[in-house]
C-alpha positions as CSV (number, residue, x, y, z in Angstrom):
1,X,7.2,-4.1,-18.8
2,X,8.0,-3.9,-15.1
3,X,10.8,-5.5,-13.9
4,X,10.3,-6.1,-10.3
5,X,7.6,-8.9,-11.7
6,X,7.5,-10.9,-8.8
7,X,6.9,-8.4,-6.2
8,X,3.1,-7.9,-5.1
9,X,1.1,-4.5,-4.7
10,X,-1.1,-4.5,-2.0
11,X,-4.4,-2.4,-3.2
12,X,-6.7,-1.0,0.0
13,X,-9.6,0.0,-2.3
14,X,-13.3,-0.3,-1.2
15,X,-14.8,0.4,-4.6
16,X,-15.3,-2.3,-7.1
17,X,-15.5,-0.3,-9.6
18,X,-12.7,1.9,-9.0
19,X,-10.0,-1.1,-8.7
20,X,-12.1,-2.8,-12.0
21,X,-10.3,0.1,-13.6
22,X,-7.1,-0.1,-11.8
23,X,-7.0,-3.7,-12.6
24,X,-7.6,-3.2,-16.6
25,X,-5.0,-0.4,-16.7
26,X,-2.5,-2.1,-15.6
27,X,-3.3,-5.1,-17.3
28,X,-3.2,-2.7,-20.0
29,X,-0.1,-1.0,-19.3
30,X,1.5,-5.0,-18.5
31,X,1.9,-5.1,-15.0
32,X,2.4,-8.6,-14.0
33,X,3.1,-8.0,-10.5
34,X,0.4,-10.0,-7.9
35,X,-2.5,-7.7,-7.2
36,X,-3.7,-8.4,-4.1
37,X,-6.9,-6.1,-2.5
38,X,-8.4,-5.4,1.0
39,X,-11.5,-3.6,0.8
40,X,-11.0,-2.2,4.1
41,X,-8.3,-1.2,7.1
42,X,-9.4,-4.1,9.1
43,X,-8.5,-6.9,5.9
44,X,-5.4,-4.9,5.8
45,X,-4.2,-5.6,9.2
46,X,-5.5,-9.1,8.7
47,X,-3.3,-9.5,5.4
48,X,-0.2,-8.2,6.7
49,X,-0.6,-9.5,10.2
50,X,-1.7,-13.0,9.6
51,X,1.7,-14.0,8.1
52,X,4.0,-13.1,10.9
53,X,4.0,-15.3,14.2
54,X,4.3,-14.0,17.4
55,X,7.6,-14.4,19.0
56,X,8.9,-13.8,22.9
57,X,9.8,-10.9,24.4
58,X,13.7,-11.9,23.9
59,X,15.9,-8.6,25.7
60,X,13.1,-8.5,28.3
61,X,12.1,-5.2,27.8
62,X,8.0,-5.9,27.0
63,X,8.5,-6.0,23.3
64,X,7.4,-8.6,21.4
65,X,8.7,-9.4,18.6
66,X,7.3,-10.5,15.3
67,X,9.4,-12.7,12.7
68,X,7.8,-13.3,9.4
69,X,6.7,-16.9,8.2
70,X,7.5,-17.7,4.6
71,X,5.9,-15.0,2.7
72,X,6.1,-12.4,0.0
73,X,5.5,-9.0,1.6
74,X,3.8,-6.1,-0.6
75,X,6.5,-4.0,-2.3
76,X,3.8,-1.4,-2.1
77,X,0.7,-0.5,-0.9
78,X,-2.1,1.8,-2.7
79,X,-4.1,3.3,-0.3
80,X,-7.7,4.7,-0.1
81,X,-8.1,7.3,2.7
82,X,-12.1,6.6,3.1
83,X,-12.7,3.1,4.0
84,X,-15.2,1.5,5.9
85,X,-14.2,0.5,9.7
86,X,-10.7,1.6,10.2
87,X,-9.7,4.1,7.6
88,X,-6.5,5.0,5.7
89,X,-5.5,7.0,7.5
90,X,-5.4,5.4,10.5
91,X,-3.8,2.4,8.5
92,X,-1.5,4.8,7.6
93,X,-0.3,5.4,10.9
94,X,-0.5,1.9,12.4
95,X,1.3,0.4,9.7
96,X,4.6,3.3,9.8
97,X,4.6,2.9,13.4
98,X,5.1,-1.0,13.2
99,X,9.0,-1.9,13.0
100,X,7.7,-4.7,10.4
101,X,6.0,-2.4,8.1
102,X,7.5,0.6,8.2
103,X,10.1,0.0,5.3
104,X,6.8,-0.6,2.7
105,X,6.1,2.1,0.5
106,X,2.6,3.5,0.9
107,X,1.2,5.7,-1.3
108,X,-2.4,7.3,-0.7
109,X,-5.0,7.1,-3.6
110,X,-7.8,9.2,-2.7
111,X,-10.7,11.3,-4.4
112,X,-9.8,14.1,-1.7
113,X,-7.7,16.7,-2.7
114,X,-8.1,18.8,0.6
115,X,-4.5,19.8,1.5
116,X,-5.3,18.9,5.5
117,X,-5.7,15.3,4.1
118,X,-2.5,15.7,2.2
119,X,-0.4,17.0,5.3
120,X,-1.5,15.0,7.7
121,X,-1.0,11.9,5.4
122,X,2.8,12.7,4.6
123,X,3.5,13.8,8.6
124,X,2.1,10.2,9.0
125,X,4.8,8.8,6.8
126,X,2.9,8.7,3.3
127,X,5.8,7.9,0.4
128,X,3.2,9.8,-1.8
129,X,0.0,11.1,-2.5
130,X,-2.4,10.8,-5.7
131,X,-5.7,12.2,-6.2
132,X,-7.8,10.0,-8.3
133,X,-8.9,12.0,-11.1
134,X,-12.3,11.7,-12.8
135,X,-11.2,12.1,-16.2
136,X,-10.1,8.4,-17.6
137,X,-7.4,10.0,-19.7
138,X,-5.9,11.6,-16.5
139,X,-6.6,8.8,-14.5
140,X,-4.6,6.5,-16.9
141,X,-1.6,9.4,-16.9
142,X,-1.8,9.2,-13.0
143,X,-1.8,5.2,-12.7
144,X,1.3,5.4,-15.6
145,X,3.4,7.3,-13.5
146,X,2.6,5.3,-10.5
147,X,3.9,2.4,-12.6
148,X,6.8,3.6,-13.8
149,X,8.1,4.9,-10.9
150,X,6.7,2.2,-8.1
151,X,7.2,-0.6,-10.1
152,X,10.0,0.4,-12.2
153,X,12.0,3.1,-11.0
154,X,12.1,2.9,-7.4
155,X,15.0,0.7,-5.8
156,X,13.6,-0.2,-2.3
157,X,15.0,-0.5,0.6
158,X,16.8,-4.2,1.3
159,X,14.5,-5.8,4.2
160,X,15.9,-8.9,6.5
């Protein structure tokens, strides 16, 4: 079904039970992208951070600059706002600050529906927001359309 089948999705979900059902509706809906999952913001930073290696500080100007090892980068990353440690949004912030992460398409998956939430994440740099319904039938609607235009759809951005 997808046709970017190569590309991982980076899941940031603390529930078990909530990514048990991401996981089989997708599988349902035959996503064959590589799911991988952090359960909270510090495993994220680990994840992303442990495949670049530190460079010098090249035009002298206290920068230092990360290049990226061999390694297949998340196309996209689900985010949960309320993690344990450091939370989403905080991962939000980090990771659209960072030159290296930037480009990646994050889009917050959270239970919260409280519009402060919802501003702050897009004046973060959020690509999008869904609320996780309760409903199954409306959660498997919302996860759909995040396939279809995430997976499918969406033509990113062409990354060095």
């Amino acid at each position: 079904m997808t046709k970017k089948l190569h590309e991982p999705l980076l899941v940031v979900e603390d529930s078990n039970e909530d990514f048990r059902m991401l996981q089989r509706l997708m599988r349902l809906m035959a996503v064959q992208n590589p799911i991988h999952r952090c359960t909270n913001g510090d495993e994220v930073l680990e994840f992303l951070y442990r495949d670049y290696q530190e460079g010098s500080d090249a035009y002298g100007k206290g920068e230092v600059l990360r290049q990226p090892k061999a390694v297949l980068r998340p196309s996209v990353i689900l985010l949960d706002l309320n993690l344990p440690g450091i939370d989403g949004r905080d991962i939000l912030d980090r990771l659209k600050q960072d030159k290296s992460f930037k480009e990646i398409p994050i889009v917050v998956f959270t239970t919260s529906s409280n519009p402060k939430d919802i501003e702050l994440c897009y004046q973060k740099g959020a690509n999008g927001y869904l609320v996780k319904p309760m409903d199954a039938q409306e959660l498997k609607k919302t996860i759909q359309a995040f396939v279809n235009y995430w997976l499918e759809a969406n033509i990113p951005p062409i990354l060095d």
